[in-house]
C-alpha positions in Angstrom: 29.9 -12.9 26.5 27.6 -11.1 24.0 24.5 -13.5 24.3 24.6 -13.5 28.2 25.2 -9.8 28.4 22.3 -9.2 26.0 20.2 -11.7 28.2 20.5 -9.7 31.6 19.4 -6.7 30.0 16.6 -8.6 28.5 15.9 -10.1 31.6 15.9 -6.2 33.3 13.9 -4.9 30.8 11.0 -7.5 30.9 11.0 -6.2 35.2 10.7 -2.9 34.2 7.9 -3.5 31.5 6.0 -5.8 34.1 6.6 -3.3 37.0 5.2 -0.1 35.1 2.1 -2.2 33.6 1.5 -3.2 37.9 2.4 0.9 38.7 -0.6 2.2 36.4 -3.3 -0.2 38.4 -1.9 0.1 41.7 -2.1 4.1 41.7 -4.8 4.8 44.5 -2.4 2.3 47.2 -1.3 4.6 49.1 2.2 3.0 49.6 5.6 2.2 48.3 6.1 -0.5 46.0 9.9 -0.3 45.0 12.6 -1.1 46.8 16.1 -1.6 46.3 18.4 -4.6 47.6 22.1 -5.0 48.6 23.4 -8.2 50.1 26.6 -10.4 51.2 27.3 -13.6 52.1 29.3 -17.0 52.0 28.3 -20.0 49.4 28.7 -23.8 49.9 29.1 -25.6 46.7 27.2 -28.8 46.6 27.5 -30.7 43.0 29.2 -31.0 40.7 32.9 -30.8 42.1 36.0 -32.8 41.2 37.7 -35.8 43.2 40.5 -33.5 45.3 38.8 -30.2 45.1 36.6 -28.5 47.7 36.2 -25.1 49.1 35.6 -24.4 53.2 31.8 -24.7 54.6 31.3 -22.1 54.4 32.8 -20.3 51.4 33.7 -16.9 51.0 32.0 -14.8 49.5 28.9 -13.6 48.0 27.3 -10.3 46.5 23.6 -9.9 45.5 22.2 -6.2 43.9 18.9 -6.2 43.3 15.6 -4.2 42.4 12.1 -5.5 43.9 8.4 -4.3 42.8 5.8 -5.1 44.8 1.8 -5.2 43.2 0.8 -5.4 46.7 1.2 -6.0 49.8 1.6 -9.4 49.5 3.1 -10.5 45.8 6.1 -8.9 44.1 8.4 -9.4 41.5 12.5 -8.7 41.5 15.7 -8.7 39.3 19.1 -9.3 40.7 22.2 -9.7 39.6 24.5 -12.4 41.9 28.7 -13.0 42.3 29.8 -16.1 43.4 33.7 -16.7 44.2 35.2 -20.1 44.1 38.4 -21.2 45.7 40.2 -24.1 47.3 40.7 -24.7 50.4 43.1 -26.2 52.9 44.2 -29.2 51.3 42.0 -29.0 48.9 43.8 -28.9 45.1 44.4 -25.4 44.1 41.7 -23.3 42.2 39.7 -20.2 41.1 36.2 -20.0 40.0 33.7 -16.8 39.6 29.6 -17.6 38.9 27.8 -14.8 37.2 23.9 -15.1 37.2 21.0 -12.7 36.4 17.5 -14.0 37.7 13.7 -12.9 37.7 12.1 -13.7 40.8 8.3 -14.0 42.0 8.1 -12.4 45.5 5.5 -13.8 48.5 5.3 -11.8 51.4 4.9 -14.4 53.9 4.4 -11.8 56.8 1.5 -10.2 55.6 -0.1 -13.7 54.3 0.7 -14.9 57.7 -0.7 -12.1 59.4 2.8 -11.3 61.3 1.1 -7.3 61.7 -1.2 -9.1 64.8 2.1 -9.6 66.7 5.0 -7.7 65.8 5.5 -4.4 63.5 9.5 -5.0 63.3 9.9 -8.8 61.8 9.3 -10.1 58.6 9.7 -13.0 55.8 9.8 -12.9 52.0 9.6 -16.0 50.1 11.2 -15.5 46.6 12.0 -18.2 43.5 12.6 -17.7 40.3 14.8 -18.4 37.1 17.6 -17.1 34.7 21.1 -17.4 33.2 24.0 -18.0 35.0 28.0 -18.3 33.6 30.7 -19.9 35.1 34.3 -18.4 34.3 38.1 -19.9 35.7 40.2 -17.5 36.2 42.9 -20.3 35.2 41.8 -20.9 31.8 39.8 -19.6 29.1 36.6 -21.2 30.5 33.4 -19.8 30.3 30.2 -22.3 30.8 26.8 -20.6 30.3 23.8 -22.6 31.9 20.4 -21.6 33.4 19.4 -21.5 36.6 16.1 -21.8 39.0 16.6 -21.0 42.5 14.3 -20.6 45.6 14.9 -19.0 49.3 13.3 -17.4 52.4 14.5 -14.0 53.6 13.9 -12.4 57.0 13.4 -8.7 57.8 13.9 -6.8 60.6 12.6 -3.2 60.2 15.2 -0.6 61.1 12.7 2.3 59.7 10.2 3.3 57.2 12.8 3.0 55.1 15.4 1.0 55.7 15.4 -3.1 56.7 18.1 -4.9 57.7 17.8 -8.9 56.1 19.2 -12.5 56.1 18.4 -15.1 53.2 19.2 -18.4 52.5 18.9 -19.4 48.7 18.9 -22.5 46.8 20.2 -22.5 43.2 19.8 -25.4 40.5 22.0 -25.3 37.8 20.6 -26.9 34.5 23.1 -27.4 31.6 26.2 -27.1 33.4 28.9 -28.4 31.4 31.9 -27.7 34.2 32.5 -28.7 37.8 32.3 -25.7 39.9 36.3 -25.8 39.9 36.4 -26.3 36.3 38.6 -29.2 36.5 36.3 -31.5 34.7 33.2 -31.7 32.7 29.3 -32.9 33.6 28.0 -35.2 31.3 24.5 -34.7 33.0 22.7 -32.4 30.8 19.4 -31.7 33.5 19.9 -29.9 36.4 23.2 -30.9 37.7 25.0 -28.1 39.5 23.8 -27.7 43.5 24.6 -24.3 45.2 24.0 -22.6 48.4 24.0 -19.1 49.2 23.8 -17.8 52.8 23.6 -13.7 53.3 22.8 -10.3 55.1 22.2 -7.5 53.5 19.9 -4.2 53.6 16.6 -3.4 51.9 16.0 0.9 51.3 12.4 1.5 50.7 11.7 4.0 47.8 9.1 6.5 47.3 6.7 9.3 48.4 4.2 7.4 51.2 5.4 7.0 54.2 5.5 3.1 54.4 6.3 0.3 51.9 4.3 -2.6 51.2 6.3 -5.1 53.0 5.1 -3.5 56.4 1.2 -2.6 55.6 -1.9 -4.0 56.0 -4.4 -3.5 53.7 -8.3 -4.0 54.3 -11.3 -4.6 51.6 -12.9 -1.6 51.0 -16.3 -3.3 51.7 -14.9 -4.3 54.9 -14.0 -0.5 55.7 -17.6 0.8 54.6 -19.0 -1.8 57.0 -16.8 -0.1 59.3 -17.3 3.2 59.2 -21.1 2.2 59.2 -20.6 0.6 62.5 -18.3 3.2 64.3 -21.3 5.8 62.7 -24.2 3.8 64.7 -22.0 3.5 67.9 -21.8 7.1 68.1 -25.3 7.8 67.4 -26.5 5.3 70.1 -24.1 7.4 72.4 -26.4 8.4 75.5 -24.6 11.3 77.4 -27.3 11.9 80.3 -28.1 7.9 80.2 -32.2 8.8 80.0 -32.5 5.8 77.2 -32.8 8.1 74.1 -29.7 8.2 72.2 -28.2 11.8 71.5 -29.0 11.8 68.2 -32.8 12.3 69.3 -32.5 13.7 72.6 -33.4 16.9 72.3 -32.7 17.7 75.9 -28.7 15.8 76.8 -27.9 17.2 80.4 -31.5 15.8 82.0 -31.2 15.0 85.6 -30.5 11.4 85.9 -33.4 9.4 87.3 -36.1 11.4 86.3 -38.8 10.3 83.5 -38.5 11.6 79.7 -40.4 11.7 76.8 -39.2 9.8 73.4 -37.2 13.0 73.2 -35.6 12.9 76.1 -36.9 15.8 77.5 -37.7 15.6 81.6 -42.0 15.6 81.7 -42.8 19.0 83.5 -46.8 19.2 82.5 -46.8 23.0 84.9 -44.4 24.4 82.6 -42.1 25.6 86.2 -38.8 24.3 84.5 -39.1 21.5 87.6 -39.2 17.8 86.5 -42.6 16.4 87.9 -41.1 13.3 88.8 -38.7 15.6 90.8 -41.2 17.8 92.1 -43.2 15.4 93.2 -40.4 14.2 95.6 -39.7 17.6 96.9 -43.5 18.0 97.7 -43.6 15.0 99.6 -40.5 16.4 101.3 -40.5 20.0 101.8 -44.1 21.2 101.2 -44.9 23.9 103.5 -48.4 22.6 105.5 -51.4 24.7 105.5 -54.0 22.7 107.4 -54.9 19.6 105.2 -53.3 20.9 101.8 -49.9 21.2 100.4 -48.9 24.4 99.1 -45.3 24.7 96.8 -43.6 27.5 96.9 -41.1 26.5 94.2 -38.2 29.3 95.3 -38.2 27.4 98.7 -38.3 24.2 97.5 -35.4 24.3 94.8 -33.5 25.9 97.3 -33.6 23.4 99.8 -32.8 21.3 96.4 -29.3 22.8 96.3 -28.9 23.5 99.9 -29.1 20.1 100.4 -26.6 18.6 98.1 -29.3 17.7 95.1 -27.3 19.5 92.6 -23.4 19.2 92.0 -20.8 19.1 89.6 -18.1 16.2 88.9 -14.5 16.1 88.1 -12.4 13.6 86.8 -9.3 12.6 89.0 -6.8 15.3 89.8 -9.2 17.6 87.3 -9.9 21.0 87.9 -12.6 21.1 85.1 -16.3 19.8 85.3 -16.9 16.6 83.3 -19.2 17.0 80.0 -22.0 15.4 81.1 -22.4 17.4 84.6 -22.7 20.9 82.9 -26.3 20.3 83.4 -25.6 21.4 87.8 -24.0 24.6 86.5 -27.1 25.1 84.2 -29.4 24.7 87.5 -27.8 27.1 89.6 -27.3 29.6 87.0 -31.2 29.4 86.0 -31.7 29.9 89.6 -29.4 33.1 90.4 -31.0 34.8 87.1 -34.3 34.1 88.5 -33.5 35.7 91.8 -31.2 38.2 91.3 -30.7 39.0 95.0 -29.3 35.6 96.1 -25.9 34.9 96.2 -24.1 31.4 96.3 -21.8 29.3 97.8 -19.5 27.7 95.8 -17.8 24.3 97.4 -15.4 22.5 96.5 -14.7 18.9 97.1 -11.5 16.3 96.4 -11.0 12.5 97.4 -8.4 11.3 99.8 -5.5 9.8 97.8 -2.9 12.4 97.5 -1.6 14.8 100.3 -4.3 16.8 102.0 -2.8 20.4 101.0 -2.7 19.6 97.6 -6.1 18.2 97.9 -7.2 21.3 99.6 -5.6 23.2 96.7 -7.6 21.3 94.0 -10.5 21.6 95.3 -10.5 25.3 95.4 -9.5 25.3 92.3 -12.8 23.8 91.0 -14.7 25.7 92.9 -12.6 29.0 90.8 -13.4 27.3 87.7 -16.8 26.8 88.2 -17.0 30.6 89.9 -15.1 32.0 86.3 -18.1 30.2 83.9 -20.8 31.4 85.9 -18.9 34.7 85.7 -18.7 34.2 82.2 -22.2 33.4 82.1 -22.9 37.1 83.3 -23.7 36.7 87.0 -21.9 39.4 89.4 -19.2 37.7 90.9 -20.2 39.4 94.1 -22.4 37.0 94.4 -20.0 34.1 93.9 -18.5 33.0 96.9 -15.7 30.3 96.7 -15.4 28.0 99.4 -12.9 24.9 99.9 -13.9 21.8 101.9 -11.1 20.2 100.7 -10.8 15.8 101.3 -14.3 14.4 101.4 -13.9 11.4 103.7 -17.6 10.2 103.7 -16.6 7.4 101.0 -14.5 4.2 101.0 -10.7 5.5 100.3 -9.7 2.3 98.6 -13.2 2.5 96.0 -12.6 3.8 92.4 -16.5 4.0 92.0 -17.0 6.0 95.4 -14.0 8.3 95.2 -16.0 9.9 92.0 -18.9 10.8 94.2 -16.6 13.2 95.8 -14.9 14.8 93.2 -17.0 17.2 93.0 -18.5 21.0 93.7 -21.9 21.8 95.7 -23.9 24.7 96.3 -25.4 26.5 98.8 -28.1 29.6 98.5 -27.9 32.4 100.7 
């Protein structure tokens, strides 16, 4: 009893030496690598037995305790220490039988080298097998047979939490060097691996440490693969093109420009005058509004951008059921606020708009809202609010009802100068 004593904690220790050599590499993983395991179960003996002895299918009963270290996420090493009870059965001849092993096991995660993560964060499979010393003792006799042992199983998971799973395994032992039948009735005179045993149980795992997962449930990915990454999400985002002119933000000097008009490689709108009007606009309005003076065209740009606004050139957009302006349509409360500093005697109309889903006096609610909101930043923005008059025009029905795209043109507030 001495010698197999001395072998489990020889077996222990050599898990603990391997596990804190692993510990000191493994450092910068940011998760938990021990874990802690507590099983029960039933065993079927297969070989050797004696002519008139059998126990039931299956047997009553077994207990596994063991300790599990994981290098990563996907290899690990564990001790554990297993109890195996004997007995006959029904008419089976009468007997009583306890199995003692210690083994050192080699862990594969099989749901992480299998890639379970893509389809489920709950369910998971270990593969373990290993070897170590096993004894066999009757409880009717003085009998003690010591032996080794390999033995192999699978072992499924079910996450409960972070830190607890809930498992079922089904292991495989070899007995080599068994001198006794399992009901110690007779001897073996096989000296190779000649005992056959089954072990069927469910258990619980609890996770151990500081981080907030263990490495049974993470997914780890090469560093070169998150650089590339990161390099990736970085271009995306500097390609990003608010005002959709074709110069990405991180060179557009100018990001609210009025969509449709022609930019420099700066994305600034081309106004060779210098009257804060994009030619390409102003050219339009020209054509448009131009007041006639016999053959020529004379601009009188007040008039002009006024008729701009008055006429529904210049608005503001919501998203659905939003009271607040959209990012990238600042640039219409920019416009009218140049244009009230520049005349400081007119005043405005604010209007506000909303789309027909929803019931009209809540419609009619929102959009007066918007039109506040927009009122309070040109407030904000030091214009009298005096000048700042709110008006609701509640459901716009000049667009398909049932059209995502054209409910969005509607969404929005207009302005009119007075």
């Amino acid at each position: 009893m001495k010698k197999f004593m001395f072998a489990l904690v020889f077996a222990s220790g050599v898990s603990a030496v391997n596990a804190q050599t692993v510990t000191e590499k493994n450092t910068e993983n940011n998760f938990n690598k021990w874990s802690v395991e507590l099983a029960g179960g039933v065993n079927k003996t297969q070989r050797p037995m004696t002519a008139g002895y059998f126990t039931s299918t299956p047997s009553p009963y077994v207990v596994d305790l063991g300790a599990r270290y994981m290098f990563n996420n996907k290899f690990g090493l564990k001790a554990d220490f297993g109890y195996n009870s004997f007995q006959g059965k029904n008419n089976s001849i009468d007997f009583d039988t306890k199995y003692y092993r210690a083994d050192i096991q080699a862990v594969a995660n099989l749901g992480r080298i299998m890639n379970f993560e893509t389809w489920t964060n709950t369910l998971g499979l270990l593969a373990h097998a290993g070897f170590g010393l096993a004894q066999l003792e009757d409880q009717n006799s003085a009998l003690k047979d010591r032996m080794g042992n390999f033995m192999a199983g699978v072992t499924g998971q079910i996450k409960l939490s972070n830190r607890i799973a809930l498992t079922g395994d089904f292991t495989t032992i070899l007995n080599a060097s068994q001198n006794a039948a399992f009901d110690a009735a007779s001897t073996v005179s096989s000296r190779g691996f000649s005992g056959i045993l089954f072990n069927g149980t469910v258990g619980v795992t609890v996770y151990l440490g500081k981080n907030a997962k263990h490495a049974d449930w993470v997914t780890l990915v090469d560093k070169d693969v998150l650089a590339l990454k990161d390099r990736v999400d970085t271009l995306e985002t500097m390609l990003i093109d608010t005002d959709q002119d074709g110069v990405a933000d991180y060179l557009d000097l100018e990001k609210n420009t009025v969509s449709g008009v022609m930019v420099d490689s700066k994305g600034r709108a081309i106004d060779l005058n210098k009257n804060n009007v994009p030619d390409e606009l102003e050219s339009y309005l020209l054509a448009n509004y131009a007041k006639n003076t016999g053959n020529s065209a004379v601009l009188n740009n007040n008039e002009l951008i006024k008729n701009l606004i008055n006429s529904g050139y210049v608005s503001t957009y919501f998203d659905f059921n939003k009271s607040t302006p959209t990012d990238v349509s600042t640039d219409g409360i920019d416009f009218i606020l140049t244009y009230l500093r520049n005349n400081p005697s007119a005043s405005v109309d604010i209007i506000g708009h909303a789309d027909e889903l929803g019931k009209t006096a809540y419609n009619n609610k929102l959009s007066t809202a918007r039109a506040n909101n927009i009122k309070d930043v040109l407030v904000k923005a030091k214009i009298n609010a005096s000048r700042l008059n709110v008006v609701s025009a509640g459901e716009d029905n000049s667009v398909e009802k049932n059209s995502d795209a054209a409910r969005k043109l509607v969404r929005k507030v207009t302005f009119k100068i007075k």
